[in-house]
C-alpha positions in Angstrom: 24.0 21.7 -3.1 26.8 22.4 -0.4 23.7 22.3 2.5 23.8 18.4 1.9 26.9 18.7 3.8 25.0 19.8 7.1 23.1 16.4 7.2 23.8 15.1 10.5 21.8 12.2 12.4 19.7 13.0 15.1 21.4 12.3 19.2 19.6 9.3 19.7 20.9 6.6 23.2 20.1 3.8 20.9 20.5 5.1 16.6 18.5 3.2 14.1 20.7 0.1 12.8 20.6 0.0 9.0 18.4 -1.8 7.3 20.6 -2.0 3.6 23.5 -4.1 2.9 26.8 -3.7 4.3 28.0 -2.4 1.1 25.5 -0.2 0.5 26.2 1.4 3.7 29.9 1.3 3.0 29.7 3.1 -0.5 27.0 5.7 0.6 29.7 6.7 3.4 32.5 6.8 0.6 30.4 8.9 -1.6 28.4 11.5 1.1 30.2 10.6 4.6 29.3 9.0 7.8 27.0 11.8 8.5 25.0 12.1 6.1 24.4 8.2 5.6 23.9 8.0 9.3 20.8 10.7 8.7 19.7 8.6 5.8 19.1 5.6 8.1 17.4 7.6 10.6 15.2 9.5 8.4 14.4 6.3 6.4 13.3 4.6 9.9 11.2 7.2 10.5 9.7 7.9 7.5 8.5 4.5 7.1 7.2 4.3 10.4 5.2 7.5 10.0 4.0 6.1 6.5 2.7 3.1 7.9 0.9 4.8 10.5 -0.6 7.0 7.9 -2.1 4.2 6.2 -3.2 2.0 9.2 -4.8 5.3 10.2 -6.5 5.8 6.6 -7.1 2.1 6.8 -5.5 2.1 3.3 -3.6 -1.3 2.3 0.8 -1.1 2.3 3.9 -1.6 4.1 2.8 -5.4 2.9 6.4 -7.0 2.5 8.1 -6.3 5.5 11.3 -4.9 3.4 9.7 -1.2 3.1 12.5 0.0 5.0 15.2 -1.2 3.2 13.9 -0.1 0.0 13.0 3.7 1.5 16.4 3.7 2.8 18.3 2.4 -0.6 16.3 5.0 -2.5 17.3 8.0 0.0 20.8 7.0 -0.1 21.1 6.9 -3.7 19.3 9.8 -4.1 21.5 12.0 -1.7 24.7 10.4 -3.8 23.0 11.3 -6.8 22.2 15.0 -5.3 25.9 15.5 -3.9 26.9 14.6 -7.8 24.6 16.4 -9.9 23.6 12.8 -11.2 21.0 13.6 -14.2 17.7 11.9 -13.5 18.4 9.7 -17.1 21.4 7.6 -14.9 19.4 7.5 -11.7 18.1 3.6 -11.3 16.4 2.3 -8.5 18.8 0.6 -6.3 19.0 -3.6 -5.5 17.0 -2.9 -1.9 14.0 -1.6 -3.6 13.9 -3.9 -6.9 14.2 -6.8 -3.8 10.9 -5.0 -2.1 9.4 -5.3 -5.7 10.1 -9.1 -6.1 8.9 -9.7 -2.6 5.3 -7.5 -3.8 4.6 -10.0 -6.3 5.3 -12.7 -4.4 3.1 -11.3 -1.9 0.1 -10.6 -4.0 0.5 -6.9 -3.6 -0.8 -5.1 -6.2 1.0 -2.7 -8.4 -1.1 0.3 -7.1 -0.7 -0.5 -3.4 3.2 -0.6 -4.4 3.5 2.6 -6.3 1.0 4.5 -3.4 4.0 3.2 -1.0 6.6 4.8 -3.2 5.3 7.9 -3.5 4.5 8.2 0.0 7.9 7.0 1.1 9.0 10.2 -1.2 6.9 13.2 0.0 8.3 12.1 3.3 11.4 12.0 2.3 11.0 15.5 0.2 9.7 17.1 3.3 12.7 15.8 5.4 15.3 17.5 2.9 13.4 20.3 2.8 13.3 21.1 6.9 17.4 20.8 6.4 17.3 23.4 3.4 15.4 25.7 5.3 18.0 25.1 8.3 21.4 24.9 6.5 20.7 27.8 3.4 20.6 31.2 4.0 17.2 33.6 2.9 19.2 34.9 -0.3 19.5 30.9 -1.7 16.4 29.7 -0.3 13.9 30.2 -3.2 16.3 29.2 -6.1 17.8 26.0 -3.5 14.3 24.8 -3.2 13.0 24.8 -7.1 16.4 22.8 -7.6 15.7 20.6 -5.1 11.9 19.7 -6.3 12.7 19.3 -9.8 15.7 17.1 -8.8 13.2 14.8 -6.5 10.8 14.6 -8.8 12.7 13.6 -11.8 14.9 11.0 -9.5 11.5 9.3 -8.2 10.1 8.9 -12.0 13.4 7.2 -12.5 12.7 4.9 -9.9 9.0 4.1 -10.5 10.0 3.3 -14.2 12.5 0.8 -13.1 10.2 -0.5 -10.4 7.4 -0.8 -12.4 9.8 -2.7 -14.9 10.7 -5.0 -12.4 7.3 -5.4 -11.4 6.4 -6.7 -14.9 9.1 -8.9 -15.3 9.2 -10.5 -11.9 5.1 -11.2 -12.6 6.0 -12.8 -16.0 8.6 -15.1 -13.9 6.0 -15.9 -10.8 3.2 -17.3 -12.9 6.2 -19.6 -14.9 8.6 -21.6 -13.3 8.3 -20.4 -9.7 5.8 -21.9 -8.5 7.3 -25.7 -9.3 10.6 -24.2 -7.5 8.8 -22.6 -4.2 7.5 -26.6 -3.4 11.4 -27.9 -4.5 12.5 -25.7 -2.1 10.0 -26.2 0.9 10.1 -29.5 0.5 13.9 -29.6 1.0 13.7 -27.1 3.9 11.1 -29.5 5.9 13.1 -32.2 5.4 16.3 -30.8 6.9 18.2 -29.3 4.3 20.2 -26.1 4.6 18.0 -23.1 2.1 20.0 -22.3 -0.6 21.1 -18.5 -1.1 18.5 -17.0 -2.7 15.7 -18.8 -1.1 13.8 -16.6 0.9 14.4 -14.0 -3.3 12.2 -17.2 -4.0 10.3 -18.2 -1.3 9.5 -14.4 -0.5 9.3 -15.4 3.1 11.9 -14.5 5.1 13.1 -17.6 7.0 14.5 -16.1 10.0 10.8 -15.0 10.9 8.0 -16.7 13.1 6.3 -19.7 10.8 2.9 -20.8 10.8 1.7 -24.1 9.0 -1.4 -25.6 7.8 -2.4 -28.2 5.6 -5.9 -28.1 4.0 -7.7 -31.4 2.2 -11.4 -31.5 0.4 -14.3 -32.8 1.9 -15.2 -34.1 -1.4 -13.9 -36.2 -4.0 -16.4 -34.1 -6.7 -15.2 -31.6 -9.1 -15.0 -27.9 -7.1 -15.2 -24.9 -9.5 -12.6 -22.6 -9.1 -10.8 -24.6 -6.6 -7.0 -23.2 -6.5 -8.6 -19.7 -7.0 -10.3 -20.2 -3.7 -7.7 -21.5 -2.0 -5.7 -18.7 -3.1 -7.9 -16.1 -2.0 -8.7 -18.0 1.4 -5.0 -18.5 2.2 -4.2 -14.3 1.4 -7.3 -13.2 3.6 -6.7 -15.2 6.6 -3.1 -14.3 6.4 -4.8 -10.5 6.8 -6.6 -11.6 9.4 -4.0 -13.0 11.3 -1.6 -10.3 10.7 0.8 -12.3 8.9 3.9 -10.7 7.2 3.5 -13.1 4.3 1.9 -15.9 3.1 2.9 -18.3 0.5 0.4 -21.0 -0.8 1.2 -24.5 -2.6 -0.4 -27.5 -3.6 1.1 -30.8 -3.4 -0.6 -34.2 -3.9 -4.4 -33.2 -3.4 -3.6 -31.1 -0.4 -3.3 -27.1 0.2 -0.2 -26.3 2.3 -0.6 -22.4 3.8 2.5 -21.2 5.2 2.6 -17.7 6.8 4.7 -15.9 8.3 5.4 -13.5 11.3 7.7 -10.4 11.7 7.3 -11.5 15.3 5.4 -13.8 17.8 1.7 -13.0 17.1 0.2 -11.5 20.2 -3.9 -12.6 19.8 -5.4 -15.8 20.0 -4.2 -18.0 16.2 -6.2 -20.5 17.0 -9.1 -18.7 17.5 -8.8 -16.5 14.3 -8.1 -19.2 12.1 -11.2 -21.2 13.0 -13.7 -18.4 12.8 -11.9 -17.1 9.4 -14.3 -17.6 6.6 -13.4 -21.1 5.1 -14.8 -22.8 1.7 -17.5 -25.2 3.1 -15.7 -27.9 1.2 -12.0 -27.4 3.1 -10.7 -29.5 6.1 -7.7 -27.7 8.0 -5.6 -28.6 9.9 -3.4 -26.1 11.9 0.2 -26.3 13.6 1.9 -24.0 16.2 3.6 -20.4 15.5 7.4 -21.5 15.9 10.7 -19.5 15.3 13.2 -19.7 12.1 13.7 -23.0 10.2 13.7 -25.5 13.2 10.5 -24.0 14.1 9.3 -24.2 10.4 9.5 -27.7 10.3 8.1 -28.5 13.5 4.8 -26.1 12.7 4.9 -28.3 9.7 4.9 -31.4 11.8 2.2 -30.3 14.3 -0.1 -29.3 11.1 0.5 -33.2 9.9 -0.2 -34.2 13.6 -3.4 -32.3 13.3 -4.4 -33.1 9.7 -4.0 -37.4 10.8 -6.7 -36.2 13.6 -9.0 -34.7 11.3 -8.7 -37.7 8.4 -9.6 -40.1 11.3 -12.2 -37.7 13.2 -15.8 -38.4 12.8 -17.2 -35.2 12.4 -15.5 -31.2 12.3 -13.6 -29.3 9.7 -10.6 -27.3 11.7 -8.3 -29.3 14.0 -5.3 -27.0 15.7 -2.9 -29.4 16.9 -2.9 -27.5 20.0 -6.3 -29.0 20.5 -5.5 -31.9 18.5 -1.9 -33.0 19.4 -2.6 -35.5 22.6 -5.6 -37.4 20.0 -2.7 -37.4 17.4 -0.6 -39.4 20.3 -3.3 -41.3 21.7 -3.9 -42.5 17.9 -0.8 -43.4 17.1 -1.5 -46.9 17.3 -5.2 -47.1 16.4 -5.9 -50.8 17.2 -4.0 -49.7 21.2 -6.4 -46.9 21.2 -9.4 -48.9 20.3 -8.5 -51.4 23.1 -7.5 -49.0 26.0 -11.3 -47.2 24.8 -13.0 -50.1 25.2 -11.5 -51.2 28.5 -12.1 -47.7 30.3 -15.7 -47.1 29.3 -16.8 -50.5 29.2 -20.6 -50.1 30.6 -20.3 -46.8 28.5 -19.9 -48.1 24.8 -23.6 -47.9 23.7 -24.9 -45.7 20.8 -28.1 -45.3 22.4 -29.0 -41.6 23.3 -29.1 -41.9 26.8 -25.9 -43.1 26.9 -24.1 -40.9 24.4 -25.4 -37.8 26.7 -24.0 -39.7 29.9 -20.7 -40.0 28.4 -20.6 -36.3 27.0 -22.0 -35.2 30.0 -19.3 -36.9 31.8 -16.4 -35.7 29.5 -17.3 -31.9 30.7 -17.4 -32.7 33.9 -13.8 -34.1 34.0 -12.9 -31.4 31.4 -14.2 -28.9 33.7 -12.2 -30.1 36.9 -15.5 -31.7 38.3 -17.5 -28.8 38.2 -20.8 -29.6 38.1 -21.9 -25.4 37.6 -19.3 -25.6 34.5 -20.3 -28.6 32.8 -23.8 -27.7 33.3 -23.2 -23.9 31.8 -21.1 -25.7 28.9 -24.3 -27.9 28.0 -27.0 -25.6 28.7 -28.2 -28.4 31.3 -29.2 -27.6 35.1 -26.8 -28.6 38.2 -29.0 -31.5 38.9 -29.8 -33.4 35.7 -25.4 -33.5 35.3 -25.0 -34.5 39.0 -27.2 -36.9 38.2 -25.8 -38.3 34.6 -22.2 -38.3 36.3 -24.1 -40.9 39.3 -25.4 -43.4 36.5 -21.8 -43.2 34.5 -20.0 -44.3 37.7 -22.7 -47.5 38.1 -22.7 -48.2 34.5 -18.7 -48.0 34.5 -18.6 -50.2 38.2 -16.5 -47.2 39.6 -16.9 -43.9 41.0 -16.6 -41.0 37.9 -13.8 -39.3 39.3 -11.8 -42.7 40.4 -9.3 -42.9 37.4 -10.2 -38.9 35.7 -7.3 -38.9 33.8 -7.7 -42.0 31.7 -11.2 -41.8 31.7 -11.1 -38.4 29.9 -8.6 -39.5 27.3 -11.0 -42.2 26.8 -14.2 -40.2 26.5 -12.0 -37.9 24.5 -11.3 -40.6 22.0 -14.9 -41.7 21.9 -15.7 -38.5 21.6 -14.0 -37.8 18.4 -13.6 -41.3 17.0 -16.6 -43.3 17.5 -15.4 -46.2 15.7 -13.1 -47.0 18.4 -15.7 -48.0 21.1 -16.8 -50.8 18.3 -15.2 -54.5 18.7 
């Protein structure tokens, strides 16, 4: 196949980097030259990118792990090294970068058929890539005859590699319902609390650490028996990591709570917060939510925030999703619970009572300073008129012997407090 020799990498300002190994890279160039491996890259780029926009566009599920690319790429080198050889299809095995998309698959919860649609995908691509060359580099005589060889080649090289991959599938499954599970917590655990991740954590994780990191930390309502419980959890964690358009999502359970970790090929551009707390929870699950953060140091501190959030929600009267974005100035301001109790007590004395009339002056209160003193917004925000709120905000500032707006910062952490933590306005 002397056309393989015409391979050459489209003129691009700014050429794909690649995505395998350094000594993949180095040993595909030894075997087929620069060129050709430079085309590999770009053509793998490409066809992974056009695969993925097949599927979004067929709304079909794939291109789950984030690794694709390597994988595509590994594939398509070895098979041009195996081409420029005349390997037989019987030594042809699929290379390291697509047995590591595999092991990230199961990790991932991707099923085997979502894997094997991505493969073969990836490889009529990749067919009708070699084929445009063929037609360019071989003359009509050659055509026919360089075509049939080419075909039977590719489609005995990608049953190779679907019989490994499958393999690996199998085994990696056997492995991921065993021991793993115990050694994904060692190695979170060790992670959060400052240690450096060993080599082949993020093999084990199948997270890549370097990504953006999402945390949450999820408790029971209920101290009953819950059918089905880690099944549930499971399937909760996996679909709101869909809806959030997470890159991966690992779930663990540690000492009666759920810890959901997803993560991000980058910064997420909607609104988290907002999609975590309408995603469809269990009505028996309390969450608690930390803040998208970069690589490890932001691992840890999304882990923090969600722990910030999660003492919030254990002391919170009433709710079942606290983001500490929301949450994180209660988790301060509760720090020292018996300080909180006292500074609520002292700002809304005349306020304290549990008596409805007061209880809707305080809240009516709370969105008028939350509002910027807007009587139109705290009025919209209750479904009250202008009047009735001018009026509640008048009898707050007699009942409190100032005017409402005197001290609006304090008073608002205060009502806040109340608000959330009843208990505190009690002696």
């Amino acid at each position: 196949m002397t056309w393989l020799e015409g391979l050459q990498p489209p003129e691009r300002e700014y050429p794909a980097a690649p995505a395998s190994a350094p000594q993949v890279i180095t040993g595909a160039r030894e075997e087929i030259g620069p060129s050709a491996t430079a085309w590999a890259v770009e053509a793998a780029a490409e066809i992974v990118e056009q695969v993925e926009a097949d599927f979004s566009a067929a709304g079909t599920p794939g291109m789950m792990t984030g690794s694709e690319r390597e994988g595509c790429e590994a594939c398509l080198l070895t098979t041009l090294i195996g081409l420029r050889n005349g390997t037989p299809a019987s030594q042809i095995t699929a290379p390291a970068g697509a047995q590591e998309n595999i092991r990230l698959s199961v990790r991932q919860g991707v099923p085997i058929g979502t894997v094997l649609r991505t493969v073969w995908a990836c490889h009529t691509r990749v067919q009708d890539a070699l084929l445009s060359v063929l037609e360019r580099e071989v003359g009509p005589e050659r055509l026919v005859t360089e075509v049939r060889e080419l075909n039977a080649a590719l489609f005995s090289y990608v049953n190779s590699y679907i019989r490994d991959l499958m393999a690996g599938y199998e085994d990696e499954l056997s492995l991921w319902h065993g021991r793993l599970p115990a050694e994904r917590l060692r190695i979170m655990t060790a992670l959060l609390e400052g240690e450096d991740p060993p080599a082949d954590a993020e093999q084990i994780l199948g997270l890549r650490l370097g990504n953006h990191h999402l945390l949450g930390v999820a408790w029971p309502s209920t101290s009953g028996h819950l059918p089905d419980r880690e099944a549930v959890l499971n399937r909760y964690g996996t679909e709101t990591g869909r809806l959030l358009g997470a890159a991966g999502t690992l779930i663990l359970q540690h000492e009666g709570t759920t810890r959901f970790w997803w993560t991000f090929n980058s910064k997420p551009a909607g609104d988290i917060v907002s999609i975590a707390r309408d995603a469809p929870r269990p009505p028996w699950m309390k969450l608690a939510l930390g803040t998208v953060r970069p690589g490890l140091a932001g691992l840890r501190v999304s882990y923090f925030d969600s722990l910030q959030a999660a003492a919030v929600g254990r002391l919170a009267a009433e709710g079942t999703f606290w983001a500490y974005e929301e949450a994180g100035l209660l988790a301060l301001l509760t720090a020292d619970r018996e300080a909180a109790g006292r500074f609520v007590r002292t700002e809304l004395s005349g306020l304290l009572g549990q008596d409805p009339k007061t209880a809707d002056i305080r809240e009516t209160l709370r969105h008028f300073l939350l509002s910027g003193s807007s009587r139109v917004a705290a009025a919209q925000a209750l479904h009250l008129a202008t009047n009735t709120v001018a009026y509640r905000v008048k009898r707050a500032g007699e009942q409190l012997a100032r005017p409402a707006g005197e001290r609006p910062i304090q008073t608002l952490m205060a009502l806040e407090l109340a608000h959330a933590f009843p208990k505190l306005m009690e002696n």
